[in-house]
C-alpha positions in Angstrom: 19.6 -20.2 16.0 18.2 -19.3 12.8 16.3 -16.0 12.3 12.6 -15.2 10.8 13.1 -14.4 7.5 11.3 -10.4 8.1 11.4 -9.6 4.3 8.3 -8.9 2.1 8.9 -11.9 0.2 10.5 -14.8 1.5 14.0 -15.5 0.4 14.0 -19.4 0.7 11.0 -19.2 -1.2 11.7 -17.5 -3.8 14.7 -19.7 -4.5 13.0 -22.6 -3.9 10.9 -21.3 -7.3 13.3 -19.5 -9.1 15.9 -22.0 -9.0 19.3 -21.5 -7.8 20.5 -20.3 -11.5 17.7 -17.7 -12.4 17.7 -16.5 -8.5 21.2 -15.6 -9.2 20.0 -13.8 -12.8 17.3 -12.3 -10.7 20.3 -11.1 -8.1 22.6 -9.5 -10.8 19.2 -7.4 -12.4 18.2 -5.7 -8.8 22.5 -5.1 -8.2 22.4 -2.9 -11.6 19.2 -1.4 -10.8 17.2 -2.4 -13.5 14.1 -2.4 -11.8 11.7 0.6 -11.6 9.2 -0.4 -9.3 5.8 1.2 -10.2 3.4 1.3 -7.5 3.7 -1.2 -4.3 0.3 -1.7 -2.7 -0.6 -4.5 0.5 -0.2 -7.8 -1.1 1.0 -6.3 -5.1 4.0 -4.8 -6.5 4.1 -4.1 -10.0 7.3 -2.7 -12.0 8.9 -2.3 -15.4 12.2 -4.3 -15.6 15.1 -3.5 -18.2 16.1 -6.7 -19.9 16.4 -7.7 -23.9 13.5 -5.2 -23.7 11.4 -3.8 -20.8 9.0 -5.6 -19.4 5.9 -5.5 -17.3 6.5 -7.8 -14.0 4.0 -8.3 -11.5 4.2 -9.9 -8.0 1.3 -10.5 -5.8 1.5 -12.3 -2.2 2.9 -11.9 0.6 6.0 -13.7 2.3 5.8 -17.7 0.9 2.8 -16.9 -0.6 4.0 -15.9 -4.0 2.3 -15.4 -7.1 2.6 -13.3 -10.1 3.1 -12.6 -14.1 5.7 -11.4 -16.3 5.6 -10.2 -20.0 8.8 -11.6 -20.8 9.2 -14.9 -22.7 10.4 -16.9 -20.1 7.6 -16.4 -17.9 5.5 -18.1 -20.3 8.1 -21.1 -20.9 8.9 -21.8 -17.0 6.2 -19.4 -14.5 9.0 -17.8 -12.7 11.6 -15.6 -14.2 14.8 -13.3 -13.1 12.8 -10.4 -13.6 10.1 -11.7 -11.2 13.2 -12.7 -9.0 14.8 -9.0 -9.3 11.7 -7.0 -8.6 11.4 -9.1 -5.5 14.5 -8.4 -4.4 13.8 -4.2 -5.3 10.7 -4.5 -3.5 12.5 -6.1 -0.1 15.1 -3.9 -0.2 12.6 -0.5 -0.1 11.8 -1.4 3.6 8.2 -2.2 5.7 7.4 1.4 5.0 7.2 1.7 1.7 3.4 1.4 1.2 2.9 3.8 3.7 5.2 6.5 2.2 3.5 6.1 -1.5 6.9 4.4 -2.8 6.5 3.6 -7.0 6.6 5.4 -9.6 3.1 6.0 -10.2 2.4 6.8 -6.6 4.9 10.4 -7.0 3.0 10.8 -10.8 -0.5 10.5 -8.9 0.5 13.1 -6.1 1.8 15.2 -8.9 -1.4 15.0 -10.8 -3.5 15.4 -7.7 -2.2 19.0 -7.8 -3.4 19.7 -11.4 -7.2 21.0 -11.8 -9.8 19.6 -13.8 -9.1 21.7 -16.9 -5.3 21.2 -16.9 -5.7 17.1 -16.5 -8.1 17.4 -19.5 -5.5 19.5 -21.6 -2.4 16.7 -20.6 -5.0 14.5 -21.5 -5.9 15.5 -24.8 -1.9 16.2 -25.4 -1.5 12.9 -25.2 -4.3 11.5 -27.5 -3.2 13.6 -30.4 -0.1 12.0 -30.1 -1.2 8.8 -29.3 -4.2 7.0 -31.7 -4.6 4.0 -29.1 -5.0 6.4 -26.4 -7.6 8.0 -28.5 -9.4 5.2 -29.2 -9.7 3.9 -25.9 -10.5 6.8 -24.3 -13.6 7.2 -27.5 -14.2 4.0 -27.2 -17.9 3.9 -26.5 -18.2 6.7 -29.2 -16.6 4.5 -31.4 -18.9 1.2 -30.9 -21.6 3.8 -31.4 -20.7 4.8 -34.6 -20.0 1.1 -35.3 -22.8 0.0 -34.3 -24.8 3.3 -36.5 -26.8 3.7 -33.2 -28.7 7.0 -32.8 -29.2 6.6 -28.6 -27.6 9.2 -26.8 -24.2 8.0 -24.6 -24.5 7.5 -21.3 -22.3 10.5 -19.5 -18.7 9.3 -18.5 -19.0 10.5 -14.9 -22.5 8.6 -14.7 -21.0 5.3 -16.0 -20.9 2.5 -13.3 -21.9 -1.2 -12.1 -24.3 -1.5 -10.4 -24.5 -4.0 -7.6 -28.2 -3.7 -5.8 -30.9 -2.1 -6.3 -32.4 -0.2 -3.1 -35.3 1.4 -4.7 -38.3 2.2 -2.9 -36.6 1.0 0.5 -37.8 3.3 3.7 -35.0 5.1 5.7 -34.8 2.9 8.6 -33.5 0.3 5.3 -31.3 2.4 4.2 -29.3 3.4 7.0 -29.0 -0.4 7.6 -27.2 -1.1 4.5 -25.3 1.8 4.7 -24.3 0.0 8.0 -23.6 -3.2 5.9 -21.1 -1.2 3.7 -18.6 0.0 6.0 -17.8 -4.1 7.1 -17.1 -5.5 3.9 -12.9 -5.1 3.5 -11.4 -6.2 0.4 -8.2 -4.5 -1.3 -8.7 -3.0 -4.5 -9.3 -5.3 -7.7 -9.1 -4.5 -11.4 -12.3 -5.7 -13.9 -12.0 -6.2 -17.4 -14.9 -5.9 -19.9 -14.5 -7.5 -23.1 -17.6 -7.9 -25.3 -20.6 -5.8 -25.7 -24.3 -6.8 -26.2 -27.4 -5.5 -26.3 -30.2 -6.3 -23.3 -33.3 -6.5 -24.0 -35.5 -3.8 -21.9 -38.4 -2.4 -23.1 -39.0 -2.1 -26.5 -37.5 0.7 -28.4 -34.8 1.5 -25.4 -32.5 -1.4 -24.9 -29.6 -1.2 -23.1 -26.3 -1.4 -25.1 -23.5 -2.9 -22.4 -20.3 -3.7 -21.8 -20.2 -7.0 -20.1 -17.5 -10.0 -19.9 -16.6 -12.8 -17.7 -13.4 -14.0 -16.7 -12.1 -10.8 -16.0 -14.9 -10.0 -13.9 -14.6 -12.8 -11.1 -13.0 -10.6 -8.3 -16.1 -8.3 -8.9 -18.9 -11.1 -8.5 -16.4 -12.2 -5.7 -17.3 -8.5 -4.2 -20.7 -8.0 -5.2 -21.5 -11.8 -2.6 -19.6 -10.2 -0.2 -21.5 -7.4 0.2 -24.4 -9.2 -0.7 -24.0 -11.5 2.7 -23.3 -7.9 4.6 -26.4 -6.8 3.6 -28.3 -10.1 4.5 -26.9 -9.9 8.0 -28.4 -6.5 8.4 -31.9 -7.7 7.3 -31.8 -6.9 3.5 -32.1 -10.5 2.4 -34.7 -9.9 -0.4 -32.4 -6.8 -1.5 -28.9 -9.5 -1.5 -30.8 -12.5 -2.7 -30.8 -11.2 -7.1 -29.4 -12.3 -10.0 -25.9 -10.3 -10.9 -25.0 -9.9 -14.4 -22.1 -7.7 -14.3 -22.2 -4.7 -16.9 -21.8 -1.2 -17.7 -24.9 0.6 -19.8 -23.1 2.9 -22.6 -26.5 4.0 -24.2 -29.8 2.9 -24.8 -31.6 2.4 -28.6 -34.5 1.2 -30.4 -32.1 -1.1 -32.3 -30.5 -4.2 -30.9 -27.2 -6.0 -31.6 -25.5 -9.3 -30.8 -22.5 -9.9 -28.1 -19.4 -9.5 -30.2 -15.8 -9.5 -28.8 -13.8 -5.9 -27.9 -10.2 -5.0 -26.9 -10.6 -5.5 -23.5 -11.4 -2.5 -21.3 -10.3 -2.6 -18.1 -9.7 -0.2 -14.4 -8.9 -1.0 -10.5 -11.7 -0.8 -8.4 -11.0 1.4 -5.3 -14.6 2.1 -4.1 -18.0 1.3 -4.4 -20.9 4.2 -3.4 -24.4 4.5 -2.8 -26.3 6.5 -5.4 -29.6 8.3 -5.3 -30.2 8.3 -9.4 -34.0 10.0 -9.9 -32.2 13.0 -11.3 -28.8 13.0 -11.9 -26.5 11.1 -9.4 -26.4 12.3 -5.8 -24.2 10.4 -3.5 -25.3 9.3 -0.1 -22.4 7.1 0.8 -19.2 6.2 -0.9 -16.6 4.0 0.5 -13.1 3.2 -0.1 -11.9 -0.9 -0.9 -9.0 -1.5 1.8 -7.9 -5.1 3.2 
């Protein structure tokens, strides 16, 4: 009697898209250990796999259900590649346990820097800019479409940048505590957005909003936004779930206005959306974490 295949991703299925010759390519690159899995999360691993080059591989699903993308050529040519095949294989062979004990490289670099204070994370930071102009510029990068731009609005704080989602303004208590309620159902694993234009808004005269805003790569996050939205309708809040969503991100506001124009996309995970009390500064009066 044949056994349940247990593994995180199914074996037979992974041959069955691989093919029996690249499966064995795939085989032969996990043997030598020329994977280095990154992080491994629910239903996504992602690694860097030594080959001609390195390249980024990542594998989503669970079991048959597998999907993914590769940075190597082949990917490209055919959908499924030995490295795809190999990291796999790596990720099976870690165990059942290896979200839970924070396998991946990036999970022991975040512990690490979870140890570091505030001003030693700015300095390693900051090392790394000088050394690195992309990393500068992304890290400027709404300084820089300022300057572009020869706006004279003052940028928007980092720490006060966000989405926002709804509006609860002007809402009694009793409200409140019912969408708070709403919050803690919705379930979703963590997503990454991707900005890649900017505009201008209109607003009032004299202070419209200059935004980062984009579209394909923001389709998990409208996803998000109707699923709370529906949360917040079952708790009585239709009139606060039933408006418009344009996703965006304010950077500034300025007398002068320009038109959308295309950026190097700029992109993050989502782990967690809050609940902010913004009349003066941000205060937070709810803040919870994305898990499946």
């Amino acid at each position: 009697m044949k056994t349940k295949d247990q593994s995180r991703f199914s074996i037979d299925a992974l041959r069955g898209l691989a093919g029996d010759k690249v499966f064995a390519r795939g085989e032969t690159y996990h043997r030598d250990g020329q994977v280095q899995i990154l992080t491994i999360e629910p239903k996504r691993v992602l690694a860097q796999v030594a080959g001609t080059e390195d390249y980024r591989t990542e594998l989503t699903g669970r079991g048959s259900n597998i999907g993914g993308h590769c940075s190597c050529p082949a990917f490209g040519d055919w959908g499924v590649c030995k490295h795809m095949v190999a990291v796999a294989l790596t990720a099976n062979a870690l165990g059942p346990d290896a979200e839970a004990e924070g396998a991946g490289v990036l999970a022991r670099i975040r512990d690490h820097l979870k140890q570091k204070s505030v001003d030693a994370l700015a300095g390693m930071i900051m090392e790394l800019a000088e050394r690195d102009p992309a990393l500068l510029g992304r890290l400027d990068v709404a300084g820089v479409l300022k300057r572009a731009h020869k706006f004279d609005g003052k940028l928007i704080a980092p720490e006060r940048l966000h989405v926002s989602l709804f509006f609860l303004g002007g809402l009694p208590e009793r409200h409140i505590r019912a969408a708070c309620e709403a919050a803690t159902e919705v379930r979703t694993e963590p997503f990454e957005v991707s900005f890649d234009r900017t505009a201008s808004f209109r607003g009032r005269p004299g202070n419209r909003p200059f935004v980062l805003i984009g579209e394909s790569g923001l389709r998990r996050l409208e996803s998000f936004q109707r699923m709370l939205g529906a949360a917040l309708t079952r708790s009585g809040l239709k009139r606060v779930a039933n408006t418009n969503f344009t996703p965006h991100v304010t950077l500034l506001y300025d007398a002068r206005s320009v038109d959308e124009h295309p950026i190097q996309p700029i992109f993050w995970t989502v782990t967690e959306f809050v609940l902010i009390h913004s009349m003066k500064g941000h205060a937070y009066h709810g803040r919870w974490p994305l898990r499946a």
